[in-house]
C-alpha positions in Angstrom: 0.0 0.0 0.0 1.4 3.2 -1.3 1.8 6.5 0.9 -1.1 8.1 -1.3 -3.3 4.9 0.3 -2.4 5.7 3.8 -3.0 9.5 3.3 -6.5 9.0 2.1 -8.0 7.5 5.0 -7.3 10.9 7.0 -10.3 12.3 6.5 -12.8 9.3 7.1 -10.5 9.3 10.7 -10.2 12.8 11.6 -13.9 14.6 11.0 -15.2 12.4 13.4 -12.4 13.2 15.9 -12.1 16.3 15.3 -16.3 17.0 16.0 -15.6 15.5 19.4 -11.8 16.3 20.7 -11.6 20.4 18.8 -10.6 22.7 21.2 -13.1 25.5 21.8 -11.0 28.7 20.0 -11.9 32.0 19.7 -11.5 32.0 16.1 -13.4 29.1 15.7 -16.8 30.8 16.5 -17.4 31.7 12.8 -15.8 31.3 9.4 -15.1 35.1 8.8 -12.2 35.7 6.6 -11.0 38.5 8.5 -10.8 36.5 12.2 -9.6 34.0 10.4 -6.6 35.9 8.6 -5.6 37.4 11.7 -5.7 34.7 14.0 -3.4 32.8 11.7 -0.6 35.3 11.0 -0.8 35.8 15.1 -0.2 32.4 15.4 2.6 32.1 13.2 5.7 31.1 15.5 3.7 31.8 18.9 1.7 29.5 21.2 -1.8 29.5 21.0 -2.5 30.3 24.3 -0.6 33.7 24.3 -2.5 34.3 20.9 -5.8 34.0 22.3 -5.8 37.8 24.6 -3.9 39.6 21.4 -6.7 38.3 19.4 -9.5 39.4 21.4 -8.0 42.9 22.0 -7.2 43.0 18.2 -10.8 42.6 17.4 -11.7 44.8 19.8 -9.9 47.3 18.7 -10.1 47.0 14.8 -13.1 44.7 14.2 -13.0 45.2 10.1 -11.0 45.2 7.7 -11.5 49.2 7.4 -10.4 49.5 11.1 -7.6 47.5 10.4 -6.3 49.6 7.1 -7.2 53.1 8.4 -5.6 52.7 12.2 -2.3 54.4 13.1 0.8 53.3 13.4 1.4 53.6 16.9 -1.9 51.6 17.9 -1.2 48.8 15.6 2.1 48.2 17.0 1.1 48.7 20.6 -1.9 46.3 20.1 1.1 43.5 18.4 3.6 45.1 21.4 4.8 41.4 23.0 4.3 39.1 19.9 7.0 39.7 18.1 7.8 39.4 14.3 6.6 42.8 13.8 6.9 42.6 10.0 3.5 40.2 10.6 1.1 43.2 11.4 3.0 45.6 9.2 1.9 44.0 6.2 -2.2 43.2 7.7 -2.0 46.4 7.4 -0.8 46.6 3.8 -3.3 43.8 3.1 -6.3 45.6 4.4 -5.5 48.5 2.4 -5.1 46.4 -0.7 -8.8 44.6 0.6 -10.3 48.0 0.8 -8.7 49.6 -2.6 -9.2 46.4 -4.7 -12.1 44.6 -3.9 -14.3 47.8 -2.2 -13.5 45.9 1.4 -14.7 42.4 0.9 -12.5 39.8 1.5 -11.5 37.7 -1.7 -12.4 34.6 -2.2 -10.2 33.7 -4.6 -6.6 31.6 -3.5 -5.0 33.0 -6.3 -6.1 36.4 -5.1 -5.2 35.8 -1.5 -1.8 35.2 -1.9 -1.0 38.2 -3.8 -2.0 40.0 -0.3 0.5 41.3 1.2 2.1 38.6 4.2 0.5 36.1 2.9 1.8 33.1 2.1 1.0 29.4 0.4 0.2 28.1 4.3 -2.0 31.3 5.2 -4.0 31.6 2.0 -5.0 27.8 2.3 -5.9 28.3 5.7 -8.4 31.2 4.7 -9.6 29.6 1.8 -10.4 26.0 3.1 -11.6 27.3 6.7 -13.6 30.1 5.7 -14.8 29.1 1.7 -14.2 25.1 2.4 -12.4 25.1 -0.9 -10.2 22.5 -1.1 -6.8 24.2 -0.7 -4.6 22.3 2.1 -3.0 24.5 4.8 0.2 22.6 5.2 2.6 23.9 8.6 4.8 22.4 10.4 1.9 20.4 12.5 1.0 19.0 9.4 4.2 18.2 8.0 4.4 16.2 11.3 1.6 14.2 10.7 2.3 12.8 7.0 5.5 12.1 7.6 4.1 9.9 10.7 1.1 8.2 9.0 3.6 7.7 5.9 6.9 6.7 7.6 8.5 9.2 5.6 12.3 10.3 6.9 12.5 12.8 4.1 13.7 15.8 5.7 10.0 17.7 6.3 11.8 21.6 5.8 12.9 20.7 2.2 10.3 22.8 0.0 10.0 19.6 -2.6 8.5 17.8 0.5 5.9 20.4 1.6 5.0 20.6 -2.3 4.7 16.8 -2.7 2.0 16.8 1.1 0.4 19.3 -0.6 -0.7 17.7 -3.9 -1.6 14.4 -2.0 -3.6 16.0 0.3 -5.3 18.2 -2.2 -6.3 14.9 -3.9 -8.2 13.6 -1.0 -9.9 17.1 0.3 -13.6 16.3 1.8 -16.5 18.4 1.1 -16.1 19.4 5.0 -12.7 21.4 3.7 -12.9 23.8 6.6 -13.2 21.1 9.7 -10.4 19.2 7.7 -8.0 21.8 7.4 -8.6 22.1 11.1 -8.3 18.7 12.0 -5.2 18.1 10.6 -4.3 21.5 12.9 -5.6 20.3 15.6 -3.8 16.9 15.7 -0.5 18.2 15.0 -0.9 20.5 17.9 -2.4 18.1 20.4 -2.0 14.3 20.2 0.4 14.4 17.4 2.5 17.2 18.8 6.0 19.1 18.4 8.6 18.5 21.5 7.1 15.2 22.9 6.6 11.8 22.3 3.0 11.4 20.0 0.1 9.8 22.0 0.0 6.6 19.7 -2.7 5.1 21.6 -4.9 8.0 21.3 -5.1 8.9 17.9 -7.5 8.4 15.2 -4.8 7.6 12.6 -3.4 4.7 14.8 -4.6 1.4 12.4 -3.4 3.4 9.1 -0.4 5.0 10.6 3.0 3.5 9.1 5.2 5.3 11.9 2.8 3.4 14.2 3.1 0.0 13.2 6.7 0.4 12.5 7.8 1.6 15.3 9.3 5.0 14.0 7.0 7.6 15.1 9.0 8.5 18.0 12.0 9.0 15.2 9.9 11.3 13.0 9.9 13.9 11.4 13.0 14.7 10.5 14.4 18.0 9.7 17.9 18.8 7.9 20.7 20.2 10.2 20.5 23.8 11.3 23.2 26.2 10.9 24.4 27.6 14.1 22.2 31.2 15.3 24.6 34.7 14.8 25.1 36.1 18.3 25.5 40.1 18.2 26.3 41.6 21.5 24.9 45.4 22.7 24.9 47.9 25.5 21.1 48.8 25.9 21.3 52.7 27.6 17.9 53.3 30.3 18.4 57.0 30.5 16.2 58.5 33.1 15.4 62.1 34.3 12.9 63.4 36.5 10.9 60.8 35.9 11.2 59.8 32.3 12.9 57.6 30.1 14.6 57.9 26.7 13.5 56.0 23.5 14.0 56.4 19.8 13.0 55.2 16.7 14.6 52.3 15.3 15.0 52.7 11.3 12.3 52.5 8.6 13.8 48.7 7.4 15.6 46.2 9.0 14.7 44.0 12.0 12.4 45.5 14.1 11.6 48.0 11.9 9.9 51.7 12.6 9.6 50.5 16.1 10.9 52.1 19.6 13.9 51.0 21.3 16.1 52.4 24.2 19.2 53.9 23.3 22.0 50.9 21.8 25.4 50.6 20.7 27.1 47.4 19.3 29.4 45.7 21.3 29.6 45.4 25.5 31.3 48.4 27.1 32.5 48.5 30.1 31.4 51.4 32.8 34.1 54.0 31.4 33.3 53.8 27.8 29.2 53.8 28.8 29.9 56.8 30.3 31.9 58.1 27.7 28.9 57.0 25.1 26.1 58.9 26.7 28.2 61.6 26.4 28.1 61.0 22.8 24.5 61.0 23.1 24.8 65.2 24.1 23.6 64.0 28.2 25.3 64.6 31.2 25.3 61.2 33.1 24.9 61.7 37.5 25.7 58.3 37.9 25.5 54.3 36.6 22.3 52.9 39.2 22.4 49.3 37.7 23.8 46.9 35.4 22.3 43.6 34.0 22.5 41.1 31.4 20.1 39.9 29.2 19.2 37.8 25.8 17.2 37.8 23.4 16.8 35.2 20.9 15.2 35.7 17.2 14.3 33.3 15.0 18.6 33.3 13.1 20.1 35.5 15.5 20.6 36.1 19.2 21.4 39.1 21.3 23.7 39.3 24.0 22.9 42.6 25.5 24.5 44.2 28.5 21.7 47.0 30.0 23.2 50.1 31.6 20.7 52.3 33.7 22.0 55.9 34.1 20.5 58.9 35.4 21.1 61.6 33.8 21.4 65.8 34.5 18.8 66.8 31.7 16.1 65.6 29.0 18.1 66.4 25.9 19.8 64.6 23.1 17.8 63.1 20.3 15.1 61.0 22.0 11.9 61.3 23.1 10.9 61.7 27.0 8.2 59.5 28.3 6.9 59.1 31.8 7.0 55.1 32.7 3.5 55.1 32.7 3.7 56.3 28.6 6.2 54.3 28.1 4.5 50.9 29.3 1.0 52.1 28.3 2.0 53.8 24.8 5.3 53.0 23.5 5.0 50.0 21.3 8.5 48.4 22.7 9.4 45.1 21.0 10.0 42.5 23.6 14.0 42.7 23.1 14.1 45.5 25.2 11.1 45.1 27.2 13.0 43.1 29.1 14.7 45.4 30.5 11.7 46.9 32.4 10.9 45.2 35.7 7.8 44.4 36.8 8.0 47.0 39.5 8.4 50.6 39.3 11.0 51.8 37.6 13.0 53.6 40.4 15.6 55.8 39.7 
């Protein structure tokens, strides 16, 4: 029996499941293009549960696509402030406005259409199309890749594009009418019984008396994924410059990671207390006095920072920054998590 055999049986095994074992989501209450969009990009590289308060606020906030294309800057990344990847909600942005200017605000329907949005990729544009139009267009993620290579005993490394192209014609080929709860089956299995980081729960899946990693023994072994090269470290010295009461932040350039976003005050490299004196001078500020000294990393998805924060008080608010009181800075300042972790939970006191 070949691999295209064992694929089949996936939907007569999952719909069934999937009616009884689907998590209750918020962006499973309705097949609206527009929930649906956003909740996948949010979900792209984070955990669902940390998704599901963004997602709720998001809506909150922008419940259209109209909302979404006319809001500010500052809002938009304040609302995405802790998620990361801000390149994500960048380009819903772009995508709405392309919605709104192309297609007088309704959401196409088209795949063809939906991946020419902006952010949007083969993965995302499935996803919309099968879970909110139940067309037949697989949604095929890493939680997927997962589960074919499982139920087909497959040790073909599951990052090599030829692979992902190959799951998605076969599983195109055996696409239910029920497209939507498919799609979201084969979700929902990757991310629960047959999940990442763990040993799959054999004895609990619906797949179990079709599944070659199963009955050979392999699942445990599977999938598996070509070698990574090793992450870039960068080191910095992160500057908290306070003054009566307020804190300095700039803009981070229009391109690049982290783009258009706020950031304290950073220099390449780890100085020591002498030359981080000598650099906020450099700045045009008067340091008092150096009040603390940590260490922190950050890790992205191909390189990590090594950052050394230095907290100085300083004589005057000048220099080119802007001045913020903590309480703008927490409640307005869209700061991307890299350097929000250099504010404590408490009060920042000095």
């Amino acid at each position: 029996m070949g691999q295209q055999s064992h694929i089949s049986y996936l939907p007569e095994a999952l719909l069934p499941w999937y009616a009884a074992n689907r998590r209750e989501l918020p962006w499973r209450q309705d097949k609206d293009p527009y929930h649906i969009w956003v909740s996948e990009i949010m979900l792209q590289q984070t955990r669902v549960e940390a998704v599901k308060g963004y997602y709720a606020r998001f809506l909150d906030a922008l419940p259209t696509v109209s909302a979404l294309a006319e809001c500010d800057d500052e809002l938009l990344h304040k609302l995405w402030e802790g998620l990361g990847y801000y390149s994500r909600v960048r380009n819903l942005k772009k995508a709405a406005r392309q919605v709104m200017e192309r297609y007088n605000g309704r959401f196409p329907t088209e795949y063809a259409h939906i991946l020419a949005l902006p952010g949007i990729g083969e993965y995302t544009a499935g996803a919309i199309c099968s879970i909110a139009f139940d067309q037949s267009t697989p949604a095929v993620d890493g939680n997927v890749l997962r589960v074919i290579s499982r139920v087909t005993d497959d040790p073909t490394p599951i990052d090599l594009p030829a692979y992902k192209k190959s799951v998605q014609r076969k599983l195109a080929a055996i696409y239910p009418k029920q497209a939507g709860d498919f799609t979201q089956a084969l979700m929902e299995l990757g991310a629960t019984v047959c999940g990442p980081n763990r040993q799959p729960d054999c004895e609990n899946c619906p797949c179990k008396d079709f599944c070659l990693g199963y009955q050979n023994k392999t699942a445990n072994h599977l999938p598996v994924k070509s070698s990574k090269k090793q992450r870039k470290t960068d080191q910095y010295t992160v500057f908290i410059l306070s003054c009566d009461g307020r804190f300095a932040l700039q803009k981070r350039p229009d391109k690049g990671l982290l783009a258009g976003l706020w950031q304290f005050p950073n220099t390449p490299g780890k100085l020591d207390t002498h030359a981080a004196l000598k650099q906020v001078e450099k700045f045009g500020l008067k340091p008092r006095e150096i009040i603390l000294q940590v260490e922190r990393k950050h890790i992205f998805t191909h390189i990590e920072w090594d950052m050394c924060g230095v907290y100085v008080n300083v004589s005057a608010c000048e220099g080119d920054f802007v001045w913020l009181t903590e309480e703008e800075l927490r409640s307005q300042a869209a700061l991307p998590t890299a350097f929000r972790l250099f504010l404590p939970e408490d009060k920042l006191n000095f």
